[in-house]
C-alpha positions in Angstrom: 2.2 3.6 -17.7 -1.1 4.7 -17.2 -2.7 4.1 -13.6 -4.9 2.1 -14.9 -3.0 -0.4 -16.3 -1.1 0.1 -13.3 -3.7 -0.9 -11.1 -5.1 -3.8 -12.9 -1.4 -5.3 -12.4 -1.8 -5.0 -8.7 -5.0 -6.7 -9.2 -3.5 -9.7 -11.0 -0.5 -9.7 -8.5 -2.8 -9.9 -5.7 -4.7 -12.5 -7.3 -1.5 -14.7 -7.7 -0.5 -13.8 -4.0 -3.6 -14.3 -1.9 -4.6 -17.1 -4.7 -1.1 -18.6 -4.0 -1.4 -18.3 0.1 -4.9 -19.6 0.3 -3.6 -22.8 -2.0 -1.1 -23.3 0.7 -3.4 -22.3 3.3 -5.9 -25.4 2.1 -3.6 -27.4 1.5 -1.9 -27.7 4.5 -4.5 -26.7 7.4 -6.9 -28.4 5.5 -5.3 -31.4 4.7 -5.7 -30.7 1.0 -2.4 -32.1 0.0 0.6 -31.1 -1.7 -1.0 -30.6 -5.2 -3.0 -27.5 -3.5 0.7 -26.7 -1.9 2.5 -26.7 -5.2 -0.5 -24.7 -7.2 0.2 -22.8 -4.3 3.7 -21.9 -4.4 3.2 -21.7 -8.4 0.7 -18.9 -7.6 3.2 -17.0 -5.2 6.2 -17.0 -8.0 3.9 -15.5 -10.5 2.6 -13.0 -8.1 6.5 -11.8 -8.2 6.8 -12.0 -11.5 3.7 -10.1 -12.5 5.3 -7.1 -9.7 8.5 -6.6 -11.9 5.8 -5.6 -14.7 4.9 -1.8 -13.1 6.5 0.9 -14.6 7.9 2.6 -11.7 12.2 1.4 -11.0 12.3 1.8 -7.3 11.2 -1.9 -5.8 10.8 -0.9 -1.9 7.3 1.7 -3.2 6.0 -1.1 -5.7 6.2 -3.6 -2.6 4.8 -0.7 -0.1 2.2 0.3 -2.2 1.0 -3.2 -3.5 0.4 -3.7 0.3 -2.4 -1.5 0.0 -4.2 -4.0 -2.9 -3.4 -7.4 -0.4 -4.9 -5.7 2.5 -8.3 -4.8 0.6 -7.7 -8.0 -1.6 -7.2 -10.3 1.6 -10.8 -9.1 2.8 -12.6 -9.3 -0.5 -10.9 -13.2 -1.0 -12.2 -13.9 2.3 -15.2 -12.4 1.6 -15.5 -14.9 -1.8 -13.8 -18.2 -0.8 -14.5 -18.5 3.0 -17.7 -16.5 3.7 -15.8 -13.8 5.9 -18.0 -10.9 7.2 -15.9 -7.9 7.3 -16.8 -5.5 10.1 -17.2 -1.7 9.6 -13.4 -1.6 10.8 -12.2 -4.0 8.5 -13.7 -2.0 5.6 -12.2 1.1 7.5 -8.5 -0.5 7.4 -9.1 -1.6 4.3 -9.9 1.9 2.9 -7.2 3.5 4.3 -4.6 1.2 3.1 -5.8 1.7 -0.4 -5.6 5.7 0.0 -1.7 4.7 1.6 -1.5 2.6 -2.1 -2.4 5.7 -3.9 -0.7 8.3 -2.3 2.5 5.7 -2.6 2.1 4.8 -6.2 0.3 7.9 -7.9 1.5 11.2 -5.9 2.8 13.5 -7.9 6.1 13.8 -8.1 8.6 16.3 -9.3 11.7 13.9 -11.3 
């Protein structure tokens, strides 16, 4: 699998997890309603099935690394649906957990 394609299926999970937790998220401290809540918890089962389609077998670095992409995904959705300001530290955070992502994912490895 190419890191690419790799990548843009983080970006897609991501979008199905932080999608699926804002749904929720409006729906209930917003008083929304359970249609929001159900989109919702739609959104979150995708986000695990699109997960199962990276190439590498070993579950525990997908989940590690994909934590990278919802850290700097949680900030940018903010940054979208609810007019959050990052500060220079959330970029800062956000940065390093994407170089954690890549060092996780894409390292070179000897097998």
């Amino acid at each position: 699998m190419t890191v690419a394609r790799s990548v843009a299926l983080f970006v897609v999970a991501a979008l199905f997890e932080i999608g699926g937790a804002w749904l929720v998220w409006q729906g209930i401290r917003e008083h929304k309603g359970w249609i929001w809540i159900g989109a919702g918890v739609i959104a979150l089962g995708l986000y695990g099935v699109v997960a199962t389609f990276q190439s590498d077998d070993n579950f525990g670095r997908i989940l590690a690394a994909y934590g990278g992409i919802f850290v700097a995904g949680s900030i940018a959705w903010g940054m979208v649906a609810d007019a959050y300001r990052p500060d220079r530290y959330d970029v800062i955070g956000a940065l390093v957990c994407l170089a954690g992502m890549a060092v996780i994912m894409y390292a070179p490895r000897g097998h």
